[in-house]
N, C-alpha and C positions, 0 to 999 in steps of 0.2 A: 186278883187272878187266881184261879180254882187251878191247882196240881193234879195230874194225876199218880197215883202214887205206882212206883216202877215194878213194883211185884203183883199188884192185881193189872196193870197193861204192860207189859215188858216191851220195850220200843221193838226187841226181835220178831214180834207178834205182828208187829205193825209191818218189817222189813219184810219179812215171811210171806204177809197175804198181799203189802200195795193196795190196800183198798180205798188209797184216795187216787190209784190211776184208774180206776173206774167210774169219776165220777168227771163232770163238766170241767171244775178249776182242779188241774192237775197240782193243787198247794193242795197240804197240810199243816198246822199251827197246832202245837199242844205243846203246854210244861208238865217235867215229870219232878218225881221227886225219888232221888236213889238212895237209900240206907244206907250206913256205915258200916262196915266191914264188906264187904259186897264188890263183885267185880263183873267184868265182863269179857265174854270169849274174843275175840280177833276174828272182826268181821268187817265187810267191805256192803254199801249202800247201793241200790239199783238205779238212783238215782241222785241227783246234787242234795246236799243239806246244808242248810248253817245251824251251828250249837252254840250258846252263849249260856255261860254258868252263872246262876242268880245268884245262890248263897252257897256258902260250905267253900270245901276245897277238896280235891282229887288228882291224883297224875294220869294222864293219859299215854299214849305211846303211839303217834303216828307214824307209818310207812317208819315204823323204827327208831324215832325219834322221842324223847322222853319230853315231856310238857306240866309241870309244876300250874294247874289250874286255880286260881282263884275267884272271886265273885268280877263282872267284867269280859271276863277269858273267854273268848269267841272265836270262831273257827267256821271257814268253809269249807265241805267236804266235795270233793269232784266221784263219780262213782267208782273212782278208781284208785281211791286214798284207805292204808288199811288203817283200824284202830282199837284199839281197847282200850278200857281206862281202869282203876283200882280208888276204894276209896278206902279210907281207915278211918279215923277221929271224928269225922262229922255228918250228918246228911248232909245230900247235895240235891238243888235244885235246879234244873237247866230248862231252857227252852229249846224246840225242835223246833226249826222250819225245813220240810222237806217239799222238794219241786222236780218237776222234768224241763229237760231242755227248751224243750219247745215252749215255754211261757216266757224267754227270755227274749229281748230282741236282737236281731243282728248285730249292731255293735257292741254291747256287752257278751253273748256267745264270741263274737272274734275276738271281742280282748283276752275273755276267758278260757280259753285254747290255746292262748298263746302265753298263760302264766303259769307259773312254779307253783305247781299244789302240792299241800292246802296253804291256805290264805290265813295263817294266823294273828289276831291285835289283841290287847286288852285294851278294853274301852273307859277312855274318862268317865266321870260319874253324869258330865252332861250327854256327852253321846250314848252313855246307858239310858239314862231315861228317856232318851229320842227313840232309839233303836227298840225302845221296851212298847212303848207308844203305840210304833207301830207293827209289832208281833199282836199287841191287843186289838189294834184297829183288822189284824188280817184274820183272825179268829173270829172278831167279830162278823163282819163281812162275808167269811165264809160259813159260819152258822146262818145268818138269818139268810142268805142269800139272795137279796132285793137285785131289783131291774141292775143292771150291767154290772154285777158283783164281782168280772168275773174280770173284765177290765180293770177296775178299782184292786183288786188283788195280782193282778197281773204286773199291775203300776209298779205298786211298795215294793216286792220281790225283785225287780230289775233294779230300783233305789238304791235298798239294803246291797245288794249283789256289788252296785258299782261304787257305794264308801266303801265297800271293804278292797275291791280294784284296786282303786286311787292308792291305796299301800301296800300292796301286795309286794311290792320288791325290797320292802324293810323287813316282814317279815319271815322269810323263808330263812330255816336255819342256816347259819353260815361257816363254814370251815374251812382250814386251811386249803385244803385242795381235793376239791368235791372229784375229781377222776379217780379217786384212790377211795371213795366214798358209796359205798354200793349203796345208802340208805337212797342215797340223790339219786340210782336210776329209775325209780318211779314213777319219777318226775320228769324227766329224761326221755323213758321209752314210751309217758305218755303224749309227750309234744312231739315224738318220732315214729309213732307208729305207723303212718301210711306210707314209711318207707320202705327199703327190704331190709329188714333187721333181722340180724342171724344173732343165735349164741354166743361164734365165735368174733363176730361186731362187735357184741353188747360188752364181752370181758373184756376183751381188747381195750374199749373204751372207758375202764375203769381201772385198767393194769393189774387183773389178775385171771387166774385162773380158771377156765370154764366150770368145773371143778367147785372150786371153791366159790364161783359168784351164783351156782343154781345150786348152794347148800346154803348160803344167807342170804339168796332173794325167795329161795321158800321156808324160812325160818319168819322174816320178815313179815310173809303175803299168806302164807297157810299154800300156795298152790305152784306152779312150775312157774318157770320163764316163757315154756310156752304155751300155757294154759293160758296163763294172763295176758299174752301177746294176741293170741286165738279170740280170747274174749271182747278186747278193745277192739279187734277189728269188726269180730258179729254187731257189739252192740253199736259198733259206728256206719256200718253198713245196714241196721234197721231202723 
């Protein structure tokens, strides 16, 4: 499997232009490879990803949550999960798959709106080689682009999407008592936003302070409570 390496294509580059939502199969399939000592800013995807770390190890920081990455470490991202990660001691190697909604099918898009993101597992060494299999096989496929490529690529994505489902309720982090827990509103205001959600709602619902929950939900997110709120609803309304 050919890397490419993160400083001559920085995946930002990739986030920035979307230049595989201009083409027929809205996937894209690349491994990067990120250098050691090296980080990255806190940023959010315009579209679903999953990431699975080959080699090395790194911490990440989802929606404000700390994640100890090792080889395995796999994650689905919703375009409304924030994250950065930091490396120190080793290169790291990771695989992207990144997708739009619309390649999923029905029942997986409704389960997936209806779960606690992100989706995180680490993977046995057999479901890594499954799972690795077919990141090759999707790359493949969408390189050469033969007669119904686009079906065949459409398949695996919905596959991958739904082993990681099937566990989604083991992995979301767990706390004593997620109301008191503003990391959890994320996740939260994104299974609630077609409703009328107000500021004084959203604190209320985690017992604190308006105040104080739109000083560590834009610490968290880089942007307001109602910017973010604003945004899930444009991009769910185009």
């Amino acid at each position: 499997m050919e890397h490419t390496d993160f400083q001559d294509l920085p995946i930002f580059e990739l986030l920035e232009k979307d230049t595989f939502l201009t083409k027929p199969c809205h996937v894209y399939a690349k491994s990067y490879r990120y250098p050691k000592n090296t980080g990255g800013k806190k940023h959010r995807h315009s579209f679903y990803s999953i990431e699975l770390i080959l080699t090395g190890s790194c911490t990440q920081y989802i929606n404000g949550y700390r994640y100890e990455c090792e080889p395995g470490f796999i994650c689905l991202f919703s375009p409304f999960d924030y994250h950065e990660y930091q490396i120190t001691d080793t290169d790291v190697s990771a695989y992207c798959l990144s997708f739009t909604e619309d390649v999923l099918t029905q029942e997986v898009c409704g389960v997936l709106n209806n779960t606690e993101m992100p989706c995180v597992r680490v993977l046995e060494s057999r479901e890594l080689d499954a799972f690795l299999k077919d990141f090759q096989l999707l790359e493949q496929e969408i390189t050469q682009a033969a007669p119904m490529y686009v079906s065949v690529v459409n398949g695996i994505v919905n596959k991958l999407v739904s082993l990681l489902l099937r566990n989604a309720a083991d992995t979301f982090p767990h706390t004593e008592n997620r109301k008191s827990d503003i990391r959890y509103s994320i996740s939260y205001i994104r299974n609630h936003f077609r409703e009328a959600l107000s500021l004084e709602e959203i604190a209320k619902q985690f017992n604190v302070t308006q105040n104080h929950f739109c000083k560590y939900f834009k610490k968290i997110t880089g942007i307001t409570f109602k910017e973010y709120l604003l945004q899930l609803r444009l991009d769910h309304a185009m």
